[in-house]
Biopython code that builds the backbone (N, CA, C, O; Angstrom):
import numpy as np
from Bio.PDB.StructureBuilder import StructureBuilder

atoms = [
    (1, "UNK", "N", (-8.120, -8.524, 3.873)),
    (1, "UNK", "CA", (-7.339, -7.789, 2.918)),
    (1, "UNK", "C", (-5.919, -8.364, 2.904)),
    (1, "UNK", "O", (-5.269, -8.605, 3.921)),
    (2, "UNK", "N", (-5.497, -8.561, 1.621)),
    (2, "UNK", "CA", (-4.229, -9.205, 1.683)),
    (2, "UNK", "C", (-2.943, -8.215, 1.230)),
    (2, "UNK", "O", (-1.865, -8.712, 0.907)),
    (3, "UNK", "N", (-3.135, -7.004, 1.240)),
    (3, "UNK", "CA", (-2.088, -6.151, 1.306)),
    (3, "UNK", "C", (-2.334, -5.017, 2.831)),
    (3, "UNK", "O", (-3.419, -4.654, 3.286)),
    (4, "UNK", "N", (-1.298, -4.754, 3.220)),
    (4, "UNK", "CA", (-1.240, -4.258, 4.495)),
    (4, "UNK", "C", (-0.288, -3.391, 4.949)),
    (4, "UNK", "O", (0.874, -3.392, 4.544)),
    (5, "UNK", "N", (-0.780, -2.576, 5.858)),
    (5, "UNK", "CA", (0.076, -1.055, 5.984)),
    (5, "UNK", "C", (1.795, -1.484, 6.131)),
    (5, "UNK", "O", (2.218, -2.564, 6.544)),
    (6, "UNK", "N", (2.586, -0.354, 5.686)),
    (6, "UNK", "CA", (3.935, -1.264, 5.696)),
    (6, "UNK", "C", (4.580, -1.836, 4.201)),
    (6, "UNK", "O", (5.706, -1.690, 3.727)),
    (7, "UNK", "N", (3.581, -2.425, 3.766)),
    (7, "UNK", "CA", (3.969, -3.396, 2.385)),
    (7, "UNK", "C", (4.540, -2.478, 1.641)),
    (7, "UNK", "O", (4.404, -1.329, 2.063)),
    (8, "UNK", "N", (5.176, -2.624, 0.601)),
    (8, "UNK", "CA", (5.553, -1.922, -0.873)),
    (8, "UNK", "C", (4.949, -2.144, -2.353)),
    (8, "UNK", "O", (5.429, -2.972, -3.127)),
    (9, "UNK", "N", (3.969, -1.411, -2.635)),
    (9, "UNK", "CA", (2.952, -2.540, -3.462)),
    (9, "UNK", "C", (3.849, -1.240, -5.155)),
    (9, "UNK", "O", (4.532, -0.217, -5.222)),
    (10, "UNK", "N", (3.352, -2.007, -5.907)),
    (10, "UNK", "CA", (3.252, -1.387, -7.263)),
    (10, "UNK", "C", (2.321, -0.964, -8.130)),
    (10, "UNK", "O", (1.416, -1.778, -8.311)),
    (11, "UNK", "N", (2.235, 0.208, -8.824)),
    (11, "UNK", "CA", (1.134, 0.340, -9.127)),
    (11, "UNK", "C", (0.663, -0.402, -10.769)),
    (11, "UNK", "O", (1.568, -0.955, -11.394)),
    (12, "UNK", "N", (-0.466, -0.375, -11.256)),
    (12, "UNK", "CA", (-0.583, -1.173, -12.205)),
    (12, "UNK", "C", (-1.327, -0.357, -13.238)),
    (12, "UNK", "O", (-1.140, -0.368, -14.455)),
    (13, "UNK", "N", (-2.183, 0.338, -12.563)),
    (13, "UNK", "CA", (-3.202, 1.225, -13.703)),
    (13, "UNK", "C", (-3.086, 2.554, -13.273)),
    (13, "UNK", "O", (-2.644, 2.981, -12.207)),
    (14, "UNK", "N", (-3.562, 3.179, -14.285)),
    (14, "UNK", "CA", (-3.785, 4.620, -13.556)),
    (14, "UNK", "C", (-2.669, 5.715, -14.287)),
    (14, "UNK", "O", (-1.891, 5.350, -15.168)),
    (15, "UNK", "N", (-2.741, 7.250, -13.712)),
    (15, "UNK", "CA", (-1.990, 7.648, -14.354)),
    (15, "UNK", "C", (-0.449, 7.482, -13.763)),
    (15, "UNK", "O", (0.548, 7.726, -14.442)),
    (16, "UNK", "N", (-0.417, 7.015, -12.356)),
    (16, "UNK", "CA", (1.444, 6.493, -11.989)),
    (16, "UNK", "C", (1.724, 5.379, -11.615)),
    (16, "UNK", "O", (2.405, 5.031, -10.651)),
    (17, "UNK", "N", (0.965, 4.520, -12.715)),
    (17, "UNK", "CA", (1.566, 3.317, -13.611)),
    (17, "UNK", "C", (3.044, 3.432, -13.701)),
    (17, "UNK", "O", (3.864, 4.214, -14.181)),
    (18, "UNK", "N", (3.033, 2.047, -12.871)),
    (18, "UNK", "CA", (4.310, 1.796, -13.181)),
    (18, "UNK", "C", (5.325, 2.334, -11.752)),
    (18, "UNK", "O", (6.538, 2.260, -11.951)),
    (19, "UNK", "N", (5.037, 2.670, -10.860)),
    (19, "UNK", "CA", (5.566, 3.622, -9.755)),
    (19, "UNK", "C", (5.264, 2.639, -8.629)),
    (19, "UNK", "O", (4.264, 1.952, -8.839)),
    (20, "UNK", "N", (6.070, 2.363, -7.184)),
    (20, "UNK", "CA", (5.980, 1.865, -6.415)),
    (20, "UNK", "C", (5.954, 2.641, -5.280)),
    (20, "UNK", "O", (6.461, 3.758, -5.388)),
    (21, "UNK", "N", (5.413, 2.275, -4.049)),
    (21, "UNK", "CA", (5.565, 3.312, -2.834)),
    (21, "UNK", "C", (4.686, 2.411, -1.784)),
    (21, "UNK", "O", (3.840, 1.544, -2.003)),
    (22, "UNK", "N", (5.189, 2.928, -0.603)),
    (22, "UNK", "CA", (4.702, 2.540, 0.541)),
    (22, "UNK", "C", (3.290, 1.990, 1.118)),
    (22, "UNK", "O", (2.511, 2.827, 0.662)),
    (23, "UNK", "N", (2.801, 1.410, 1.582)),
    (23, "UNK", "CA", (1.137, 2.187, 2.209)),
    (23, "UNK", "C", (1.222, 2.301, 3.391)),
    (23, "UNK", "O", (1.795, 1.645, 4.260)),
    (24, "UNK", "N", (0.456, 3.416, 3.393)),
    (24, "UNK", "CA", (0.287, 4.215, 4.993)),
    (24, "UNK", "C", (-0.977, 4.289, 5.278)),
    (24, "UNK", "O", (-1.194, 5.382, 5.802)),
    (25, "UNK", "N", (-2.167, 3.492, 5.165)),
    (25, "UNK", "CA", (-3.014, 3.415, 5.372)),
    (25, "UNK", "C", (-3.923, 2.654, 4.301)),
    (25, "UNK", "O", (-4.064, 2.794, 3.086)),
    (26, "UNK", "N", (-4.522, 1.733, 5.310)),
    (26, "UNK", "CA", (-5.436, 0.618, 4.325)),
    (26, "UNK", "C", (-7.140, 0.669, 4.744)),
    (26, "UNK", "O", (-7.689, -0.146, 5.485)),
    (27, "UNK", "N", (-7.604, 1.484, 4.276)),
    (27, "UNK", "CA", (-9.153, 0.999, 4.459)),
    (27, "UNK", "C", (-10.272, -0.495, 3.743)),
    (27, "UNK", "O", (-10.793, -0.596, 2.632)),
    (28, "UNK", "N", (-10.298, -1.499, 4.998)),
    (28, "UNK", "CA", (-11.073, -2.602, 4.173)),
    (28, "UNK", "C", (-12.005, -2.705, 3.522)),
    (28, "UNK", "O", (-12.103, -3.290, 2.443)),
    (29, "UNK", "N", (-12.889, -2.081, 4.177)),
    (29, "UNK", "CA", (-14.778, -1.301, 3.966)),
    (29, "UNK", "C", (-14.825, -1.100, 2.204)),
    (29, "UNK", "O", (-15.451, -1.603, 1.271)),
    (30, "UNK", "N", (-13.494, 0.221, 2.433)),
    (30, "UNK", "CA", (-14.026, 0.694, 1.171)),
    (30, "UNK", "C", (-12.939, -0.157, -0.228)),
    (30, "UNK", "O", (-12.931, -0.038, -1.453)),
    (31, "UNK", "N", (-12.478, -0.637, 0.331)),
    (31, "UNK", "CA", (-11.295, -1.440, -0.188)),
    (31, "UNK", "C", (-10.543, -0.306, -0.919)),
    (31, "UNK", "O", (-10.829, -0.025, -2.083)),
    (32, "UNK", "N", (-9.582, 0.341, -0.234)),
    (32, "UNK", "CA", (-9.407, 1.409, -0.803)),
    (32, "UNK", "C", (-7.657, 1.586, 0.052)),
    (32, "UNK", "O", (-7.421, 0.846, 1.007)),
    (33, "UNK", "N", (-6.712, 2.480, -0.366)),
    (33, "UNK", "CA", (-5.386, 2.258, 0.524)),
    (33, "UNK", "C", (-4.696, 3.522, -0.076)),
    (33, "UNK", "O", (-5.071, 3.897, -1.187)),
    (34, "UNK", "N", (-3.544, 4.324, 0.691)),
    (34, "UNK", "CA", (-2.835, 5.315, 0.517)),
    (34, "UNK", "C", (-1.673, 4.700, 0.664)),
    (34, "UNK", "O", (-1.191, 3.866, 1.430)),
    (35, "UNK", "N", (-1.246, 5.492, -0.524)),
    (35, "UNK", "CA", (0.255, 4.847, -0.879)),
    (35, "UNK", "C", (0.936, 6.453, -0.896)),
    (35, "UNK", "O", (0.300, 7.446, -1.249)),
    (36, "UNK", "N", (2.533, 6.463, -0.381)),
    (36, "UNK", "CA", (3.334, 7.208, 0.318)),
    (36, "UNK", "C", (3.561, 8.131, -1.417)),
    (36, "UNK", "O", (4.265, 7.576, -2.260)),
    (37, "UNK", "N", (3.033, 9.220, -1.676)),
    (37, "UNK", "CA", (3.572, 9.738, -3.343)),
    (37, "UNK", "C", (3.161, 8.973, -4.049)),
    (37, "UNK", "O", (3.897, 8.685, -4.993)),
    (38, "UNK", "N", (1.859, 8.297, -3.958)),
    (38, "UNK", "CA", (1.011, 8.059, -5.387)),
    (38, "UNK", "C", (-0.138, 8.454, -5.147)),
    (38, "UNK", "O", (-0.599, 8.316, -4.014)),
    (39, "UNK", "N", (-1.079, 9.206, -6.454)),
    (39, "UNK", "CA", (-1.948, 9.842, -6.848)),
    (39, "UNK", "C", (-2.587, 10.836, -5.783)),
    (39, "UNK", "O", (-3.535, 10.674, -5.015)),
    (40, "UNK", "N", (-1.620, 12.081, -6.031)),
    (40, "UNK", "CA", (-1.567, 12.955, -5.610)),
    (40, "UNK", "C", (-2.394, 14.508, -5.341)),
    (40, "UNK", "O", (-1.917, 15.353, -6.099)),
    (41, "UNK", "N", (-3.405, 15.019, -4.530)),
    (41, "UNK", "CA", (-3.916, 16.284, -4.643)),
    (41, "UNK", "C", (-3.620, 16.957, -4.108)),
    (41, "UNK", "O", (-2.919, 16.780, -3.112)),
    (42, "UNK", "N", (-4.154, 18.410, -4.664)),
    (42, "UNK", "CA", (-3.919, 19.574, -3.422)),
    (42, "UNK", "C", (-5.577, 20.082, -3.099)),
    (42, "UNK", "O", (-6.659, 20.071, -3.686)),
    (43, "UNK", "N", (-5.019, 20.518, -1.798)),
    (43, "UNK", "CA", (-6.383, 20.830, -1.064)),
    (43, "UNK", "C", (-5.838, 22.391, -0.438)),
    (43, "UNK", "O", (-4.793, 22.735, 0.114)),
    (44, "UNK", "N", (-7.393, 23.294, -0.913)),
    (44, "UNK", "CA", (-6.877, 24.438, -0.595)),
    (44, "UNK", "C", (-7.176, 24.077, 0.981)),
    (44, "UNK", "O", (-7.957, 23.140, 1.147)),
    (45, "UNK", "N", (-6.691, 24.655, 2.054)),
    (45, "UNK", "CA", (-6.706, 24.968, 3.483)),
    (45, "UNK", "C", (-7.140, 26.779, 3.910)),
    (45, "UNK", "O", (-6.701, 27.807, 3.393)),
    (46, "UNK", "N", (-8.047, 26.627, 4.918)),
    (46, "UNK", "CA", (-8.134, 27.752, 5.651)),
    (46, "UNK", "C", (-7.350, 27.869, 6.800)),
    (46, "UNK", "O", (-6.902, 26.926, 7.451)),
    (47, "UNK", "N", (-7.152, 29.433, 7.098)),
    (47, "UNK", "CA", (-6.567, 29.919, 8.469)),
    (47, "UNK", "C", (-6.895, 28.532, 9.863)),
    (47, "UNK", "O", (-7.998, 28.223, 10.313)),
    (48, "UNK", "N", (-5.858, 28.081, 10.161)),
    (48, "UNK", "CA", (-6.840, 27.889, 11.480)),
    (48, "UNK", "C", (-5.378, 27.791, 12.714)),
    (48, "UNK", "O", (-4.206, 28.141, 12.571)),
    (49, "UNK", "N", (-6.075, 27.183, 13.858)),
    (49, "UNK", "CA", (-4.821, 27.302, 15.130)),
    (49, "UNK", "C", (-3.746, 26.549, 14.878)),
    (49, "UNK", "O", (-2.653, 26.803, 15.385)),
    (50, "UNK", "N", (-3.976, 25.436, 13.978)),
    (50, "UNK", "CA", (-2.831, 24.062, 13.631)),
    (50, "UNK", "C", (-2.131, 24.965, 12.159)),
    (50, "UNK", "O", (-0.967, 24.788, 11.801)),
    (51, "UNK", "N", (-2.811, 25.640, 11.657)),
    (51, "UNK", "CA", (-2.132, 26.215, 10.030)),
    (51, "UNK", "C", (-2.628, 27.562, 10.034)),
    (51, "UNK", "O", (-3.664, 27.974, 9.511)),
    (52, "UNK", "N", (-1.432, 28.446, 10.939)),
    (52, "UNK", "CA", (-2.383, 29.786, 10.837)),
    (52, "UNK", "C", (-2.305, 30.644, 9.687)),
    (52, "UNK", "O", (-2.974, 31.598, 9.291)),
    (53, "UNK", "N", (-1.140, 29.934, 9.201)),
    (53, "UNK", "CA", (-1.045, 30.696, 7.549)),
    (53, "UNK", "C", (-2.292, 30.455, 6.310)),
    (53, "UNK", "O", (-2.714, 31.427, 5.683)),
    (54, "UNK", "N", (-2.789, 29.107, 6.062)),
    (54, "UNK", "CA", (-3.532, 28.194, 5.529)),
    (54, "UNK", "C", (-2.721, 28.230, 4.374)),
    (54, "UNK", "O", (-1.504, 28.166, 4.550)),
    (55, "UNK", "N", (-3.111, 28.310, 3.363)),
    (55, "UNK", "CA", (-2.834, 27.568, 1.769)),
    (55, "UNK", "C", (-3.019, 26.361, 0.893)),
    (55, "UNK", "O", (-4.122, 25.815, 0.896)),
    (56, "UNK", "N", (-2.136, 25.933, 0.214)),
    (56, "UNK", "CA", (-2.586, 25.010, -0.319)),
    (56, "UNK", "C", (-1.482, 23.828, -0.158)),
    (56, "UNK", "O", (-0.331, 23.954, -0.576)),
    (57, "UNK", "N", (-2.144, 22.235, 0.738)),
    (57, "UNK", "CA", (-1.338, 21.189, 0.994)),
    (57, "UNK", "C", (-1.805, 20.390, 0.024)),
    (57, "UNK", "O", (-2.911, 20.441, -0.513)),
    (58, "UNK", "N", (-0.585, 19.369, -0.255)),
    (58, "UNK", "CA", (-0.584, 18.521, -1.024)),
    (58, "UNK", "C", (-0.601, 17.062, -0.510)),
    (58, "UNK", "O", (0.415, 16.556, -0.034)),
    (59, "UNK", "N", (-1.727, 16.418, -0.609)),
    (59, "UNK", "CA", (-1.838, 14.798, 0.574)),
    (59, "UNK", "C", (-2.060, 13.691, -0.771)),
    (59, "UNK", "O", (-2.302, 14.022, -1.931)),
    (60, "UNK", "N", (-1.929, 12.557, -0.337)),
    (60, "UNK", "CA", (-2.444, 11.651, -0.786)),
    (60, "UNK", "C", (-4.044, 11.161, -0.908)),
    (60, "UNK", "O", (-4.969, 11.258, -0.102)),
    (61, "UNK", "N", (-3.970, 10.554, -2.352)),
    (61, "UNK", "CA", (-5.130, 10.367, -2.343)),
    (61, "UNK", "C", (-5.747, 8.580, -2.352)),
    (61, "UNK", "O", (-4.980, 7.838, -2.965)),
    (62, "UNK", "N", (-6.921, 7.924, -1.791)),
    (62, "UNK", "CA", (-7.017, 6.738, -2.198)),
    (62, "UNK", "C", (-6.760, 6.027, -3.203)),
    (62, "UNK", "O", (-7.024, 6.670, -4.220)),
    (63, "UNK", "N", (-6.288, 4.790, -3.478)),
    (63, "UNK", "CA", (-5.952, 3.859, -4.776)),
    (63, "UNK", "C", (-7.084, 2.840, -4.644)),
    (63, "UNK", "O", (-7.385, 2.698, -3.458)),
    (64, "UNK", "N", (-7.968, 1.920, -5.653)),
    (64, "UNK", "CA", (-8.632, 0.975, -5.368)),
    (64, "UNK", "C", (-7.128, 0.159, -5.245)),
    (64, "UNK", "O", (-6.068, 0.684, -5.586)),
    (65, "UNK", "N", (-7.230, -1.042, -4.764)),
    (65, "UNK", "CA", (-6.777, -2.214, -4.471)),
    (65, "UNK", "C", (-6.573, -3.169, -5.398)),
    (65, "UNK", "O", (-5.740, -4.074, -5.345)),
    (66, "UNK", "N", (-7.431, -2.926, -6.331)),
    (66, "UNK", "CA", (-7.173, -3.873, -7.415)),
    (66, "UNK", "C", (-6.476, -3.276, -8.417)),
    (66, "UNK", "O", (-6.353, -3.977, -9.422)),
    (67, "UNK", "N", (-5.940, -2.108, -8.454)),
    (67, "UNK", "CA", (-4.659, -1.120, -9.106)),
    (67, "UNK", "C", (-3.211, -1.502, -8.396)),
    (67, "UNK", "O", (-2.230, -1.074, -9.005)),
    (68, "UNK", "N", (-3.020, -2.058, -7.499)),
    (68, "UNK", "CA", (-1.744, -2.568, -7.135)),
    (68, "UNK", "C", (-1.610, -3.908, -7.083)),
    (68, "UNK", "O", (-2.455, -4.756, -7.370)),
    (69, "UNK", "N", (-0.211, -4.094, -6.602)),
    (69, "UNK", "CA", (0.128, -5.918, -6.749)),
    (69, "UNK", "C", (1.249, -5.545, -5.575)),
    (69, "UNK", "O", (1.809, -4.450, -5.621)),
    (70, "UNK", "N", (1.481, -6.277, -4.768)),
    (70, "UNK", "CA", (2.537, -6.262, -3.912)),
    (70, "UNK", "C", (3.863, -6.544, -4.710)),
    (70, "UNK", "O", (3.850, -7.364, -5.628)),
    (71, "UNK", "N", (5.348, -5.663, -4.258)),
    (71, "UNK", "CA", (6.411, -5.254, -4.335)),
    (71, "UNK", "C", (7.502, -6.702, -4.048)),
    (71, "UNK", "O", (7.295, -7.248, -2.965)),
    (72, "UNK", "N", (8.406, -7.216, -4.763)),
    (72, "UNK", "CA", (8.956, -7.666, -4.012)),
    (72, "UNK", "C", (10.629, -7.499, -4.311)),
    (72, "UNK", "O", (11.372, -7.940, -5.187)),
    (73, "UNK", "N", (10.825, -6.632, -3.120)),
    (73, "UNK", "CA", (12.371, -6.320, -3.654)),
    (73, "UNK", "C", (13.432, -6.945, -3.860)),
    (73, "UNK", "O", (14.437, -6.320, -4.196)),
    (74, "UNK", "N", (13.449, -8.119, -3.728)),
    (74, "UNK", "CA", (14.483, -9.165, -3.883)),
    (74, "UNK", "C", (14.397, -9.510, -5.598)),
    (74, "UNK", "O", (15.409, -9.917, -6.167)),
    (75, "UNK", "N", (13.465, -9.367, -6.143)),
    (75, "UNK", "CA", (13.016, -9.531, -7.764)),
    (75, "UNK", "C", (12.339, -8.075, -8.506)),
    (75, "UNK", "O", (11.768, -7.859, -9.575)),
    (76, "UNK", "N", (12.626, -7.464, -7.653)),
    (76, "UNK", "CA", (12.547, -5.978, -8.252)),
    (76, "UNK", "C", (11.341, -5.655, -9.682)),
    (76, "UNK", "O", (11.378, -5.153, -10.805)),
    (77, "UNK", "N", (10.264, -6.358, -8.694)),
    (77, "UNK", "CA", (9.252, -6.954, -9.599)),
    (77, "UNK", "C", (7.994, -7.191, -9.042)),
    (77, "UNK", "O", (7.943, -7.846, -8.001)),
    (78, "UNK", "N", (6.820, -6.710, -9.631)),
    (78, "UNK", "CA", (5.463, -6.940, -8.786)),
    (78, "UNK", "C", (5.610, -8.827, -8.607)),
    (78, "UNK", "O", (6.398, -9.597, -9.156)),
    (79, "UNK", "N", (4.236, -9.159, -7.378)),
    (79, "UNK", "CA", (4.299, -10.548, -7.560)),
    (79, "UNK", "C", (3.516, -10.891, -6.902)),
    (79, "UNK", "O", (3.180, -10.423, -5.814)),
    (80, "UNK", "N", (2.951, -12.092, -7.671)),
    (80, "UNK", "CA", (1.663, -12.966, -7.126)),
    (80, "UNK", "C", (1.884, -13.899, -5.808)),
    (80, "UNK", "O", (2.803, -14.685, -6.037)),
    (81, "UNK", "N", (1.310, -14.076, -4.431)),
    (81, "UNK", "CA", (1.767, -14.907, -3.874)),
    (81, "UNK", "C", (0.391, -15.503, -3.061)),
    (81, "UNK", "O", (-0.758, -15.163, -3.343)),
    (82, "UNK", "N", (0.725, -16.364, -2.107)),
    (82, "UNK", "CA", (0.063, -16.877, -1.380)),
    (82, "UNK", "C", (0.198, -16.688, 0.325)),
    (82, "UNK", "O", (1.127, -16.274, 1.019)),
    (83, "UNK", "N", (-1.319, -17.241, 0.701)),
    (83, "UNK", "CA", (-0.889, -17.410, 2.267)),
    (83, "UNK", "C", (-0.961, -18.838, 2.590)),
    (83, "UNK", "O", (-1.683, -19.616, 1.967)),
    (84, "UNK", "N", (0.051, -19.288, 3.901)),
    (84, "UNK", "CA", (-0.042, -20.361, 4.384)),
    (84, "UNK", "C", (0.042, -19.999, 5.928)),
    (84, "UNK", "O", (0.607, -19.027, 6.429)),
    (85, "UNK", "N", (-0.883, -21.341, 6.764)),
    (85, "UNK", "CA", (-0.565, -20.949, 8.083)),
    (85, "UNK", "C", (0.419, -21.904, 8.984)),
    (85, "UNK", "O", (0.142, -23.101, 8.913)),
    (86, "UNK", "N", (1.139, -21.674, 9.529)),
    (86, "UNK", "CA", (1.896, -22.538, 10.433)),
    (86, "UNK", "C", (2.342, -22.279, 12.046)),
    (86, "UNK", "O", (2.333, -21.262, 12.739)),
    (87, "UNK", "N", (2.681, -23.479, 12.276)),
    (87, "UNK", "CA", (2.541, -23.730, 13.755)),
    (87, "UNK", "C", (3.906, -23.169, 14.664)),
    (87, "UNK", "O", (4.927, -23.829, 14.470)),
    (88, "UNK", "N", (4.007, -22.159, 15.517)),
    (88, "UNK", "CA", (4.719, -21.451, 15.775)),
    (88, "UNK", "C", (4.269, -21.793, 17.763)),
    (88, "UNK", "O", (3.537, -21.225, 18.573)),
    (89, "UNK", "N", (5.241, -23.066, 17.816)),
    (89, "UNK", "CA", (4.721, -22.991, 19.650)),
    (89, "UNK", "C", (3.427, -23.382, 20.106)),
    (89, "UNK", "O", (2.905, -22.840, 21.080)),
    (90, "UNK", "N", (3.092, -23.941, 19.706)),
    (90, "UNK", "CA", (1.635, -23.826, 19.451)),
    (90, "UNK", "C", (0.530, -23.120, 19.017)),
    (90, "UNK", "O", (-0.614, -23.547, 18.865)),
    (91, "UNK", "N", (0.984, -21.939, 18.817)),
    (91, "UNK", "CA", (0.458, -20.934, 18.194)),
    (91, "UNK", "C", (-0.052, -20.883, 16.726)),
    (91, "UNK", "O", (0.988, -21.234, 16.169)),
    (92, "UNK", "N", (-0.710, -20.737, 15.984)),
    (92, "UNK", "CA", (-1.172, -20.723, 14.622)),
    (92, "UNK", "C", (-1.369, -19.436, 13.750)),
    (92, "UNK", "O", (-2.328, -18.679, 13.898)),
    (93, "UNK", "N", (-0.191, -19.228, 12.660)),
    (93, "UNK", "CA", (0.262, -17.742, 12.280)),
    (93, "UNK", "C", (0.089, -17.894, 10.586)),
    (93, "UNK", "O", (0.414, -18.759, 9.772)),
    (94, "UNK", "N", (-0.476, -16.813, 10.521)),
    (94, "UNK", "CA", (-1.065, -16.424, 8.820)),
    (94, "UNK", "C", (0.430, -15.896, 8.347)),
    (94, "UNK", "O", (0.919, -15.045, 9.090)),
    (95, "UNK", "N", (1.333, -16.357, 7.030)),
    (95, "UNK", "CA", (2.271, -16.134, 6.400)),
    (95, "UNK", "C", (2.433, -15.843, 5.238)),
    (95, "UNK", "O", (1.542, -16.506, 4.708)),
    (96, "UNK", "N", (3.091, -15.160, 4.211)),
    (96, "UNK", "CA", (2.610, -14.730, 2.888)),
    (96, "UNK", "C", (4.205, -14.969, 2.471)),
    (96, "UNK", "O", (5.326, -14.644, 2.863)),
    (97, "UNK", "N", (3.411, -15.945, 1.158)),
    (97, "UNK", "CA", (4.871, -16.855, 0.580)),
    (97, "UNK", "C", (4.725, -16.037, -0.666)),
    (97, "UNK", "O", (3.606, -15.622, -0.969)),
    (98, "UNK", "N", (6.000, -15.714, -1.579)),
    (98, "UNK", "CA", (6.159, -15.260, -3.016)),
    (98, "UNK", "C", (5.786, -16.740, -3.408)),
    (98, "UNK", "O", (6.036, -17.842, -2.920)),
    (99, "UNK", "N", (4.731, -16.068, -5.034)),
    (99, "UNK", "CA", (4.912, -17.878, -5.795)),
    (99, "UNK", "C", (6.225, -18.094, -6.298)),
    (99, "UNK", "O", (6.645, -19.247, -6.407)),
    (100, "UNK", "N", (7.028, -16.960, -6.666)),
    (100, "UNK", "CA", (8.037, -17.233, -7.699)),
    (100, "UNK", "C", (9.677, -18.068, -7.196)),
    (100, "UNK", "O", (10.360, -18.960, -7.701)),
    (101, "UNK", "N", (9.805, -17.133, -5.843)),
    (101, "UNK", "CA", (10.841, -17.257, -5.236)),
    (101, "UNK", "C", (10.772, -18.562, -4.296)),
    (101, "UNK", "O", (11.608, -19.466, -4.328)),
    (102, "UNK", "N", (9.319, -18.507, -3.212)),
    (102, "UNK", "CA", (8.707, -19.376, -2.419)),
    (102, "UNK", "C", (9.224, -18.513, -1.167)),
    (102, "UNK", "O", (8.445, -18.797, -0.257)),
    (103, "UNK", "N", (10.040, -17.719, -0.758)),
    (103, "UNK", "CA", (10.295, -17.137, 0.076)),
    (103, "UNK", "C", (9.100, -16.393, 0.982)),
    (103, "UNK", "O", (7.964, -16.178, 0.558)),
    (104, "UNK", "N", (9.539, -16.082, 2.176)),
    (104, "UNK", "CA", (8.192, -15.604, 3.011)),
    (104, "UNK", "C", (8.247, -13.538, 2.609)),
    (104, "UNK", "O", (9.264, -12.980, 2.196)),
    (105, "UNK", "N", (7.299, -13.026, 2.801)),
    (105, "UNK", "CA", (7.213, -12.036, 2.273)),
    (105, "UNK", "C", (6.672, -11.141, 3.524)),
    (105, "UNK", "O", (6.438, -9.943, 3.370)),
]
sb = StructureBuilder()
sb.init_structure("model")
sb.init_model(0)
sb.init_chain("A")
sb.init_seg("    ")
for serial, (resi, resn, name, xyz) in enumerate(atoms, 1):
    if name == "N":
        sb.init_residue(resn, " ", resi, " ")
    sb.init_atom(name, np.array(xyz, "f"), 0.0, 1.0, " ", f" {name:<3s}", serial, name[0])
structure = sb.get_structure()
């Protein structure tokens, strides 16, 4: 998966088109990801020891993956990029370049 918890992606389809936000969770399986205040439900809740009041919370809901594009705030602008790997000590490290800027992301 080439977007990852952390990132700032944008959204592209849907009804909050056009809206950017966090992700806080990426499922690969289902290719599926939660973004911080996009596409939003409420879920009624019962009484219990963690919510003894219950009611109704409001969480996030999954986005497919192919509804966003990664964020890039330096161009305040979705954006296409790439990975390259390089040699760090001998070590060998996966890196994600903007196409536009070439900068590491």
């Amino acid at each position: 998966m080439r977007i990852k918890k952390g990132d700032t992606v944008f959204v592209r389809k849907g009804q909050y088109k056009g809206k950017t936000g966090r992700v806080l969770h990426v499922d690969v399986k289902k290719s599926v990801l939660l973004v911080e205040g996009i596409n939003m439900k409420k879920k009624h809740q019962r009484p219990s020891q963690k919510n003894p009041k219950g009611g109704v919370i409001t969480m996030e809901n999954p986005i497919h993956i192919s509804n966003v594009a990664l964020y890039n705030s330096s161009l305040s602008a979705p954006t296409k990029f790439s990975s390259r790997e390089i040699d760090e000590g001998g070590k060998k490290r996966k890196i994600r370049i903007c196409l536009k800027t070439g900068e590491e992301i």
